[in-house]
ChimeraX commands (.cxc) that place a marker at each C-alpha (Angstrom):
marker #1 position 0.00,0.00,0.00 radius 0.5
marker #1 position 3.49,2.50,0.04 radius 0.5
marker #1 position 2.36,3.00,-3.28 radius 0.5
marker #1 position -1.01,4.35,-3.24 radius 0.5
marker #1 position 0.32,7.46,-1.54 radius 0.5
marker #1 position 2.45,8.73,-4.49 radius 0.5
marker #1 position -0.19,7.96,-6.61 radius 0.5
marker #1 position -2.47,9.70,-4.54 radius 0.5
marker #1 position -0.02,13.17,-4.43 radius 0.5
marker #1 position 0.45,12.74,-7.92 radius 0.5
marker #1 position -3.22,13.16,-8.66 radius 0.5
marker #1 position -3.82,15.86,-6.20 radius 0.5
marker #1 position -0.58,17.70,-7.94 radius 0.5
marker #1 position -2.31,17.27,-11.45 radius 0.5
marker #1 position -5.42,18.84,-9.65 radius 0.5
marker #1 position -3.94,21.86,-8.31 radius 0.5
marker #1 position -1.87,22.27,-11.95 radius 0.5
marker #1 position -5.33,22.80,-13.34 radius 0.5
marker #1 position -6.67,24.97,-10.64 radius 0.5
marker #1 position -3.38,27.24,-10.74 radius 0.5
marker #1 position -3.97,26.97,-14.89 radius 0.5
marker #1 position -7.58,28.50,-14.28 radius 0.5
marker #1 position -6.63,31.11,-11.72 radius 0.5
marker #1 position -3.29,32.28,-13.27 radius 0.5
marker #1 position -5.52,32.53,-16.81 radius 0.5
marker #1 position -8.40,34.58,-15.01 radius 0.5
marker #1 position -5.32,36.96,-13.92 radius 0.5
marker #1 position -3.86,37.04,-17.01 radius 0.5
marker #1 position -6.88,38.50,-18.56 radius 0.5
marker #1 position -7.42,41.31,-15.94 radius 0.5
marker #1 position -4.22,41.98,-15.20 radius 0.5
marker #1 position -1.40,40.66,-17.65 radius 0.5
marker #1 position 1.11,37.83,-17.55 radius 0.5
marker #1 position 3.49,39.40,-15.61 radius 0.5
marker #1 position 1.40,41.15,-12.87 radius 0.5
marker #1 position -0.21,37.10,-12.46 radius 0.5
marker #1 position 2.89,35.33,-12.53 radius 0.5
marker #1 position 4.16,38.14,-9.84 radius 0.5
marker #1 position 1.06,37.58,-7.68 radius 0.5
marker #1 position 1.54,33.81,-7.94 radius 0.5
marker #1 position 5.33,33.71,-6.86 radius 0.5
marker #1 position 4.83,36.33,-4.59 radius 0.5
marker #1 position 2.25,35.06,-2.60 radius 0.5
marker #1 position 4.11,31.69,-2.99 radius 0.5
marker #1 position 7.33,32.98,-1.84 radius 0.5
marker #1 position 5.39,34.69,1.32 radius 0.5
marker #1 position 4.14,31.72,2.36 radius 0.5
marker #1 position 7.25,29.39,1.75 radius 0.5
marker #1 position 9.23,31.72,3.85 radius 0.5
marker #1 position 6.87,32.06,7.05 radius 0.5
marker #1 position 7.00,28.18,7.06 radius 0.5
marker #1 position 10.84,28.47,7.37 radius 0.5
marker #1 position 10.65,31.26,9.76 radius 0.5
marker #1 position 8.24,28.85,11.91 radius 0.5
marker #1 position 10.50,25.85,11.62 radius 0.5
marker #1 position 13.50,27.81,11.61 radius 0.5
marker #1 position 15.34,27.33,8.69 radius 0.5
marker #1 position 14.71,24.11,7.83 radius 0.5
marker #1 position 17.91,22.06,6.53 radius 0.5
marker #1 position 19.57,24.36,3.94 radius 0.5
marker #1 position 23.10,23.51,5.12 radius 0.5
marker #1 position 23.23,21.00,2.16 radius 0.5
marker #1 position 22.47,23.00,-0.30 radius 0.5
marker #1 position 26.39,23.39,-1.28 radius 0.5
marker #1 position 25.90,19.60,-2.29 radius 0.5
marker #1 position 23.22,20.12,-4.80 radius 0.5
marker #1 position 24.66,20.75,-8.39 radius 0.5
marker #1 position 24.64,24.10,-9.87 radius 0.5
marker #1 position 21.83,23.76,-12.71 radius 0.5
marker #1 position 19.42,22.25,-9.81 radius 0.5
marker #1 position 19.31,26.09,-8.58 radius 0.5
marker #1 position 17.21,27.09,-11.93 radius 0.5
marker #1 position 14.07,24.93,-10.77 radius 0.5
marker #1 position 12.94,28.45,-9.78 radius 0.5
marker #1 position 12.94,30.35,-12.57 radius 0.5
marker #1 position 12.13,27.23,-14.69 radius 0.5
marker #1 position 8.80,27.65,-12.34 radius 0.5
marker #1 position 8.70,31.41,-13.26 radius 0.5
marker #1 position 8.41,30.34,-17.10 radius 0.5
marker #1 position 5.95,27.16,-16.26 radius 0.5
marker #1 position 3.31,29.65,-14.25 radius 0.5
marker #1 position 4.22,32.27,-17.07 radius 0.5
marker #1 position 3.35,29.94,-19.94 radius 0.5
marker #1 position 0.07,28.41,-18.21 radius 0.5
marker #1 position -1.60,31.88,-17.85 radius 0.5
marker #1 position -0.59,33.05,-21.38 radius 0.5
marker #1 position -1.63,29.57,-23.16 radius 0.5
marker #1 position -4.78,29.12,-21.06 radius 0.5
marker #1 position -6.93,32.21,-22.07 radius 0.5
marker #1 position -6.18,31.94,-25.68 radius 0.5
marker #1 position -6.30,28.49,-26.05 radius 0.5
marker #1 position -8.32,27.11,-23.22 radius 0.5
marker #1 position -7.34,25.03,-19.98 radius 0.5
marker #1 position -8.12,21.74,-21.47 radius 0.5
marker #1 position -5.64,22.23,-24.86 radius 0.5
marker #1 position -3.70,24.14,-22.83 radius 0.5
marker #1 position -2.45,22.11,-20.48 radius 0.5
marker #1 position -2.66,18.87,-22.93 radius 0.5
marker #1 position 0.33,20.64,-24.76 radius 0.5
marker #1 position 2.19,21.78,-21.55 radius 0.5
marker #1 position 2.01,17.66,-20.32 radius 0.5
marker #1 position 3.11,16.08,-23.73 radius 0.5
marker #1 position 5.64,18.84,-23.74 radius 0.5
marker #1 position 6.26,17.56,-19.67 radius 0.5
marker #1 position 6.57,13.85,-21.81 radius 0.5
marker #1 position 8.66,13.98,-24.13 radius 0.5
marker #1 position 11.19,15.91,-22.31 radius 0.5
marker #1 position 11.13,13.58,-19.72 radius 0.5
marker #1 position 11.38,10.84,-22.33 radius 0.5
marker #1 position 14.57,12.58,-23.39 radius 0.5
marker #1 position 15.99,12.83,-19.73 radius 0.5
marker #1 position 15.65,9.54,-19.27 radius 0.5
marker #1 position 17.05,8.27,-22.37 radius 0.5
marker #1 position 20.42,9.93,-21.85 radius 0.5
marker #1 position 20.18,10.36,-18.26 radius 0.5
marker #1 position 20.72,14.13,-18.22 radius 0.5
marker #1 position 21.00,16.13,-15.00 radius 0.5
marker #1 position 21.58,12.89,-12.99 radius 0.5
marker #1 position 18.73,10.98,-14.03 radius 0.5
marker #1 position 18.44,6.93,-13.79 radius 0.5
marker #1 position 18.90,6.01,-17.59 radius 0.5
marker #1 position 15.48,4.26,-18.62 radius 0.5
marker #1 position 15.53,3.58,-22.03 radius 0.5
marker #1 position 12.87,4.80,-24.27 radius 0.5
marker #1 position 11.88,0.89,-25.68 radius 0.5
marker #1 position 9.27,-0.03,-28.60 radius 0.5
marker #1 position 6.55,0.18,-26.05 radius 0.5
marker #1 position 7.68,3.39,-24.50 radius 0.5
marker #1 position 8.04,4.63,-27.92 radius 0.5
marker #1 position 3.95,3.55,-28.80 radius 0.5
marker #1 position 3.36,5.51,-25.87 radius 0.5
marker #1 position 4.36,8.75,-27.08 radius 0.5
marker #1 position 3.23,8.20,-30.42 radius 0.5
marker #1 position -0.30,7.79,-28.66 radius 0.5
marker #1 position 0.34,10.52,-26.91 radius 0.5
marker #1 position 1.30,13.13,-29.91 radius 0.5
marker #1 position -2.04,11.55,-31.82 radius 0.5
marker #1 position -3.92,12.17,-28.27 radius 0.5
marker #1 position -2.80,15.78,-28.51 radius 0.5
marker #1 position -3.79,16.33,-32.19 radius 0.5
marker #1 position -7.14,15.32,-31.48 radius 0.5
marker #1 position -7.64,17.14,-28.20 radius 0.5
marker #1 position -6.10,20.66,-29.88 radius 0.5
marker #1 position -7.37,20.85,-33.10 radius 0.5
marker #1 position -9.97,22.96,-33.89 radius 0.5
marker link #1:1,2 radius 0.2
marker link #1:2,3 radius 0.2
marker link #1:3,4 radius 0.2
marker link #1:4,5 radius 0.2
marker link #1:5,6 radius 0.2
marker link #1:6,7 radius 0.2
marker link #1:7,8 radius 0.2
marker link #1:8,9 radius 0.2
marker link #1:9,10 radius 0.2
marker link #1:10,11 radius 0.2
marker link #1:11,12 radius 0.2
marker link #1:12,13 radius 0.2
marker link #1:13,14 radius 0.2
marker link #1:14,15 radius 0.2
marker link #1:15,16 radius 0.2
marker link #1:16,17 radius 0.2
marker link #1:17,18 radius 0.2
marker link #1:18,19 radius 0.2
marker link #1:19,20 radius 0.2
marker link #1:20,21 radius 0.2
marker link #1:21,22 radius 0.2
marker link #1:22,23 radius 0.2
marker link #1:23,24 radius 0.2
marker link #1:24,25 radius 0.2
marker link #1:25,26 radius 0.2
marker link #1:26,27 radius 0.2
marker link #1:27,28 radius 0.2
marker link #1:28,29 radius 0.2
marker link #1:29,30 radius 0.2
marker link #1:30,31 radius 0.2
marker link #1:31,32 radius 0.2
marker link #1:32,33 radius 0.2
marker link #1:33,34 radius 0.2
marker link #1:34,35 radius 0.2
marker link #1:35,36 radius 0.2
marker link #1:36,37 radius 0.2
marker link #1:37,38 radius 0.2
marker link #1:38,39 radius 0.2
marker link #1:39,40 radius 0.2
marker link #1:40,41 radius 0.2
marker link #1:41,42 radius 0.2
marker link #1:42,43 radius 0.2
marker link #1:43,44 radius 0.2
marker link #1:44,45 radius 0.2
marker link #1:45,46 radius 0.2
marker link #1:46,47 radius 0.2
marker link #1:47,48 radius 0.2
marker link #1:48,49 radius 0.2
marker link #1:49,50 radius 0.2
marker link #1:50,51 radius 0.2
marker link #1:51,52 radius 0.2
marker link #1:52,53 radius 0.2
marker link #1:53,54 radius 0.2
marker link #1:54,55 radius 0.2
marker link #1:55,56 radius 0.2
marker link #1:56,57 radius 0.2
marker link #1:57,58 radius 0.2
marker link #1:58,59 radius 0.2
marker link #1:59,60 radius 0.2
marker link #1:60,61 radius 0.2
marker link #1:61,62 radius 0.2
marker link #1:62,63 radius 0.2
marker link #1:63,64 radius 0.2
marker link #1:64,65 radius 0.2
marker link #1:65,66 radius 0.2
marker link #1:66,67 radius 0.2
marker link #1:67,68 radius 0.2
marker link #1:68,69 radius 0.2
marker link #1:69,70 radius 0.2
marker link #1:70,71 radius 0.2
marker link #1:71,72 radius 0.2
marker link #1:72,73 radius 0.2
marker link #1:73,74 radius 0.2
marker link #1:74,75 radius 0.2
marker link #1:75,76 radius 0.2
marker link #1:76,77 radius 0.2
marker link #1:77,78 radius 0.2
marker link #1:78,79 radius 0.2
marker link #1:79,80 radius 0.2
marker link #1:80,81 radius 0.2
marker link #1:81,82 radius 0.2
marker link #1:82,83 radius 0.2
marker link #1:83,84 radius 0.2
marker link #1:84,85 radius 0.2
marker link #1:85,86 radius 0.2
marker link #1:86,87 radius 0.2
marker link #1:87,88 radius 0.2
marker link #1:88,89 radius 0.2
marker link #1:89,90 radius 0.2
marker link #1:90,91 radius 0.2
marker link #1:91,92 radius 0.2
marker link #1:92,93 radius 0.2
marker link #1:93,94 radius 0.2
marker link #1:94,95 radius 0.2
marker link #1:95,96 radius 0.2
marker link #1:96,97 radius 0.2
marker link #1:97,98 radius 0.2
marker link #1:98,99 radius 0.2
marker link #1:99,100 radius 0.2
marker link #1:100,101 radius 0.2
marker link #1:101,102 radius 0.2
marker link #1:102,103 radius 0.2
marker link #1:103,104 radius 0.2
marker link #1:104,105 radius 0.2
marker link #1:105,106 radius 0.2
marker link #1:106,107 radius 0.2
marker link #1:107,108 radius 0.2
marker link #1:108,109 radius 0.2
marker link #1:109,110 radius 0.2
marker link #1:110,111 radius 0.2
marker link #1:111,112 radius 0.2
marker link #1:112,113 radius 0.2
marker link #1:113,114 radius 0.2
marker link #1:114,115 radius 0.2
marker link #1:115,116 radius 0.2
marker link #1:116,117 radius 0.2
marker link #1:117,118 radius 0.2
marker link #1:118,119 radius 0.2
marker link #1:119,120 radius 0.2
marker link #1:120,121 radius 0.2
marker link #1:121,122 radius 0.2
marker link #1:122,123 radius 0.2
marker link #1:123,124 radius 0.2
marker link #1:124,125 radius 0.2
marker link #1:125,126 radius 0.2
marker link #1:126,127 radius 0.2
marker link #1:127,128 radius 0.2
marker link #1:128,129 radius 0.2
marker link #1:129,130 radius 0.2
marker link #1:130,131 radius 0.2
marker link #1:131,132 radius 0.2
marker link #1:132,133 radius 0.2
marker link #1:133,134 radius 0.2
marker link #1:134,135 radius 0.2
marker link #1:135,136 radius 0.2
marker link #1:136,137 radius 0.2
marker link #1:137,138 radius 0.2
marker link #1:138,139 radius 0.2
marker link #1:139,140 radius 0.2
marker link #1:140,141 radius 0.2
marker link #1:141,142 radius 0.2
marker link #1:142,143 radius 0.2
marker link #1:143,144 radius 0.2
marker link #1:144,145 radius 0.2
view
């Protein structure tokens, strides 16, 4: 049962992906990409540091062990929040999104394959292959108009 819990987060994390998509889109149409992706770190960054004012800190003594490039996952989050509230007004959550996850696949796909930034090497097989093939024809027919 160790597993249903990642599953589980995984889900909920898909969930709020949409939600965020929705808000950030709503923003982006009142108030412009920037001003939404502002609000959304902002208010992000507010809250992340008040929980490590509460637990004081939290372990960041290790961080001198973490390779350079890992540091970007911030402003790699700054052009994911960016993108989602551009795309999802003018193209709607649902083809929005479909795009940003295939785009999430086959760069994962890639990772894998070569085992960039540290990753396990998982080659991408015949059936791994059919996957993303079904997954590009999945795309086509959710997106097109």
């Amino acid at each position: 049962m160790e597993w249903l819990l990642p599953i589980l987060l995984a889900l909920l994390g898909g969930a709020a992906v949409t939600l965020q998509g929705q808000f950030m889109g709503l923003m982006d149409q009142t108030l412009g990409t920037r001003e939404s992706v502002f609000i959304t770190y902002g208010s992000g960054g507010l809250v992340i540091t008040l929980v490590m004012l509460i637990l004081q800190g939290g372990n960041l003594r290790a961080a001198s062990s973490v390779p350079w490039y890992a540091f970007s996952a911030g402003l790699v989050g700054l052009l994911i929040v960016g993108i989602i509230g551009f795309t999802v007004p003018r193209l709607g959550l649902t083809s929005a999104l479909t795009l940003v996850v295939a785009g999430q696949f086959l760069t994962s796909l890639l990772i894998e394959q070569f085992g960039w930034f540290q990753s396990p090497v998982r080659p991408a097989d015949g059936t791994r292959l059919i996957g993303i093939l079904l997954l590009v024809l999945s795309v086509w027919l959710i997106t097109r108009r």
